[in-house]
N, C-alpha and C positions, 0 to 999 in steps of 0.2 A: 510416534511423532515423526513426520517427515521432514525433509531440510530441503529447502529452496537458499538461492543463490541469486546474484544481478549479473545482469547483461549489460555493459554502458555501448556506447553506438561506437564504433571505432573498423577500419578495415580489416582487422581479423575476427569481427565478432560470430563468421562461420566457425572459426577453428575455434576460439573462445566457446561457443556452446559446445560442440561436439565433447572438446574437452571436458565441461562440464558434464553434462549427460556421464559419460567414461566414468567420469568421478562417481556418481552414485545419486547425484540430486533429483530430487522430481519434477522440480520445477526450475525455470531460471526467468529474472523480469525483470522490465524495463523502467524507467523513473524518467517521469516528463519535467526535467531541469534545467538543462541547455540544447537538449537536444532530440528533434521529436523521437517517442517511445515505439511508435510503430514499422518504423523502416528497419530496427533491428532484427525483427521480429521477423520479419520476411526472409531477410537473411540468412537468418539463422536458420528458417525452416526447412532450406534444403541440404543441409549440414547436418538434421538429427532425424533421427526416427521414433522417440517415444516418450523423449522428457517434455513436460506444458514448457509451454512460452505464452509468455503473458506482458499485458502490462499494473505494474502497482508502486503509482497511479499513473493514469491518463486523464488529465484533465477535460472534463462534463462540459463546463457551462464553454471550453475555449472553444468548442463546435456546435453542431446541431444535429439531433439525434439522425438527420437523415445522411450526414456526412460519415457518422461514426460507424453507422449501421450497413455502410457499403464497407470503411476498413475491414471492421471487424467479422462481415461473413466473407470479405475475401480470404483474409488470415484464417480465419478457421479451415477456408479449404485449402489453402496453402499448405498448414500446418497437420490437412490429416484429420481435423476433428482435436489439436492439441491446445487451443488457444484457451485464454482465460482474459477474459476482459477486467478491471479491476480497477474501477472511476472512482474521483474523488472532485471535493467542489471549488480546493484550492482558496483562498480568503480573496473578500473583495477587494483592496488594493491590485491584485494581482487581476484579477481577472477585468476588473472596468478598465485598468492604467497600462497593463503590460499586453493584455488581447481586446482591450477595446469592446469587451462583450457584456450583455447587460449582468446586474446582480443586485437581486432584490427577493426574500422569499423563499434561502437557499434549499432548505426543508422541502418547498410544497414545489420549487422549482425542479429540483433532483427530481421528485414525484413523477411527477408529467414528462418529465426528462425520459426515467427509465420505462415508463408506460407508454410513451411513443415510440422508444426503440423499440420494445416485445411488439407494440403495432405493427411496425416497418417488416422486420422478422417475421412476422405470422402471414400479411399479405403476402409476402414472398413466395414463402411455404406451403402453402395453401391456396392460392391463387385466387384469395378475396378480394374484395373492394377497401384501400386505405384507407380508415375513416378516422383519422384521430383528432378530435379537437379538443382540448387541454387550455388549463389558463394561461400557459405560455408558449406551448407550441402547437400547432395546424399543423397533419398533412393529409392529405384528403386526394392528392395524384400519384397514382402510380399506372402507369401504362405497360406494358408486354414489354418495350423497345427498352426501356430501364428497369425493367426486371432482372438478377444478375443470372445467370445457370444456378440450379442446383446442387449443392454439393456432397449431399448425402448424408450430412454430419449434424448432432441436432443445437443448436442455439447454443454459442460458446459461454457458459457457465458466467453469470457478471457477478462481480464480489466490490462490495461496496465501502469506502473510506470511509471510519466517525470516530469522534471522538466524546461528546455531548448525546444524550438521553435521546434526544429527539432523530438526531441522524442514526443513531442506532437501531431506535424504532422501526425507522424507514426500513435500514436493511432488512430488519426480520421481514415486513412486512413485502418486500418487492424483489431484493435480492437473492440472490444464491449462496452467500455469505459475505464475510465481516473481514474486513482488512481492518485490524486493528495498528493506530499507531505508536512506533516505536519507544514517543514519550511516556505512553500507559503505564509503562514497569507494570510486573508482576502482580503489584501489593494493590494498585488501581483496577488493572485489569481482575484480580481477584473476589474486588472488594465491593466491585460498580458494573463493573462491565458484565462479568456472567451471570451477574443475576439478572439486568437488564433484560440482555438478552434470551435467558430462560423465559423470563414472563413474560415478554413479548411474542417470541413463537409461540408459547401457548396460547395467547389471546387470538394468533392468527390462524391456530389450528395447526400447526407446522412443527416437525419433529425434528431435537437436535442434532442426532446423529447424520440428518440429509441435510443440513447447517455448515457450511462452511469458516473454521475460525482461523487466520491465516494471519501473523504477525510479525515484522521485525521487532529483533533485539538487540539493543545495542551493547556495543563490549570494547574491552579494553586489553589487551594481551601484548605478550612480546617475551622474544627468547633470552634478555637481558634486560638490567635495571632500567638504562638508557634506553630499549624498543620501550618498555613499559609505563616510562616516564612518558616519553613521547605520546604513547596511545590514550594514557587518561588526559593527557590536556587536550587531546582531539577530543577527546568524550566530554571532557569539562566546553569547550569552548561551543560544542554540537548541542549541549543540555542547555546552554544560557541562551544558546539560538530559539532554541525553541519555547523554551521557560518567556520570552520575554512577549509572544507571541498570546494575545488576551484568549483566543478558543482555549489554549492549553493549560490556563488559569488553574480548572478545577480539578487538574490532575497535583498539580501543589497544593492547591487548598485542599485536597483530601489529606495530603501526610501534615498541614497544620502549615505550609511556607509560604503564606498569602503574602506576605512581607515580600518576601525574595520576589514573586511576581511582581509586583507592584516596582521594585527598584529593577526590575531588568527592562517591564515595560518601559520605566520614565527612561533609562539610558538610554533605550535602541532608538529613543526617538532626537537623543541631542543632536545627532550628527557627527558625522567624522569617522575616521576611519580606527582612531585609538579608542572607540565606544567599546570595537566587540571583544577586545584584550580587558578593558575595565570588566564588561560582562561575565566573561570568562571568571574571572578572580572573587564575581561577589557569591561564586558555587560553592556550596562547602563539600567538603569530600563525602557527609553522610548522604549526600544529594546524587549526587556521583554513584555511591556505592547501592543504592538504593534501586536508583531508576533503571541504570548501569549495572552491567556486570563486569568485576574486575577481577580476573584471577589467572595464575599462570597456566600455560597451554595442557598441562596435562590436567588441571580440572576442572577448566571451564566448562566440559561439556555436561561434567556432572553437577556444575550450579547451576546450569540452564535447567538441566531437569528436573533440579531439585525444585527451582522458582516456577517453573511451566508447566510441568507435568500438571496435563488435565484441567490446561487451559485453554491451549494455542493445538490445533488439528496438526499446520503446519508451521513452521519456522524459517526465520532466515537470519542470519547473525549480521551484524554489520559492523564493522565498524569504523568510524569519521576517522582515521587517522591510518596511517599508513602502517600496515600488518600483514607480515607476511603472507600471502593467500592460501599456503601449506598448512595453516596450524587452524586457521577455519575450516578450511576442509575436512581437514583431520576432527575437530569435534562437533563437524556436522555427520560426520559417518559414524562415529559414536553414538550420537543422539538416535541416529535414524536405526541401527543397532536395538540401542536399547526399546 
């Protein structure tokens, strides 16, 4: 099991990677939250020499395959051949209200989405004629004068966001692997998702081991009562964030707490800013400990592997609340170790 890391954007996110890199991780990525995922990434590139830089995620529908398709083989030649692109589709709210961009179809959209990139990519490469015409995206121009140089390096590896059967699907079927999210826990991912996934690459003829399975985990730690306390109410307040969220429904209704969605859905929507403190409180700790991993610094790393192992290819630990960066580190060199 390998251990990845986050890159957030900030002016030392050269030394911030090298750093990492030093540390032992294989990977370090970026999150399209407040601030775009790409510019780190640049940054960073001429700061390391072997660890991936990636992004997970970079939101799909906020661009157009032909816009993404110039970042991401600039970055890969940036980076050397290091880059890992790592899309997701983001919920409609977001994408019609916050990028003004359409969203209808997210499944057969994604589709055409990542089959016009490979387009875009293979005229490049090959010096073909762009033909792609799709139910939602056209591109059909490409000239010599916008064609980028060559970079040597072959198609930066796209690892796809899901959470639901059908985006899943997609991935086996289009992608290079599976960004699995952090709300899955163990017990879902164990339960739904691998096998999913098993039977769908078999249907597309596609073998697991060239499959990529890449997940954060969320955690809770600290070197006293008080860090500890503090880190599960981030985890608690991070779980009702997402708990309240209807895609992420079926990961509760698998452990039996259709309830608890249903009341974090109706809260998030009263308004007000004392909703996400109510939210927070309606978590129970078995929900917490479940989804969640909570355990002191020295064996954390051994509950991730106990709950992962021979799940997750790679990992990355996260957690919502403020933890000291030493003691992640530390049981991600562990894991990656074991």
């Amino acid at each position: 099991m390998l251990a990845e890391t986050r890159l957030a954007f900030g002016p030392d996110v050269a030394e911030r990677a090298a750093r990492q890199e030093a540390a032992g991780y294989a990977g370090t990525f970026t999150r399209e939250i407040d601030s775009d995922p790409f510019l780190p990434l640049a940054v960073a590139a001429g700061g390391t020499a072997g660890i991936e830089l990636g992004t997970a995620v970079a939101i799909a529908f906020a661009r157009s395959p032909m816009t993404l398709a110039y970042t991401a083989h600039d970055l890969q030649s940036l980076t050397g051949g290091r880059f890992v692109l790592g899309l997701g589709t983001q919920v409609r709210g977001h994408v019609t209200r916050r990028f003004s961009m359409g969203w209808d179809a997210p499944v057969a959209r994604m589709r055409d989405f990542l089959d016009a990139l490979r387009a875009i990519w293979a005229s490049w490469r090959e010096g073909t004629p762009l033909a792609h015409e799709g139910p939602f995206y056209t591109h059909t121009l490409m000239t010599p004068a916008f064609t980028p140089p060559a970079h040597g390096h072959p198609d930066p590896p796209v690892l796809l966001a899901a959470v639901g059967p059908a985006m899943t699907e997609l991935a086996c079927a289009r992608a290079d692997g599976l960004l699995v999210h952090p709300f899955s826990g163990s017990g879902h991912l164990r339960a739904v998702t691998r096998p999913l996934v098993a039977e769908a690459l078999a249907r597309h003829g596609r073998d697991l081991s060239a499959f990529r399975m890449s997940g954060s985990v969320l955690v809770a730690t600290g070197r006293d009562e008080r860090e500890m306390a503090s880190s599960v109410a981030a985890l608690r307040a991070r779980l009702a964030f997402y708990g309240s969220t209807p895609a992420y429904r079926p990961v509760l209704a698998h452990h039996g707490w259709e309830d608890l969605a249903d009341r974090l859905h109706a809260l998030s929507r009263t308004g007000g800013d004392g909703r996400w403190r109510a939210m927070a409180e309606l978590v129970p700790d078995e929900v917490v400990r479940t989804i969640g991993v909570v355990a002191e610094p020295g064996e954390l790393a051994a509950q991730i592997a106990e709950r992962y192992a021979g799940l997750l290819d790679r990992i990355c630990l996260t957690s919502p609340g403020r933890v000291a960066p030493e003691l992640l580190d530390a049981a991600s060199a562990d894991l990656t170790r074991d």
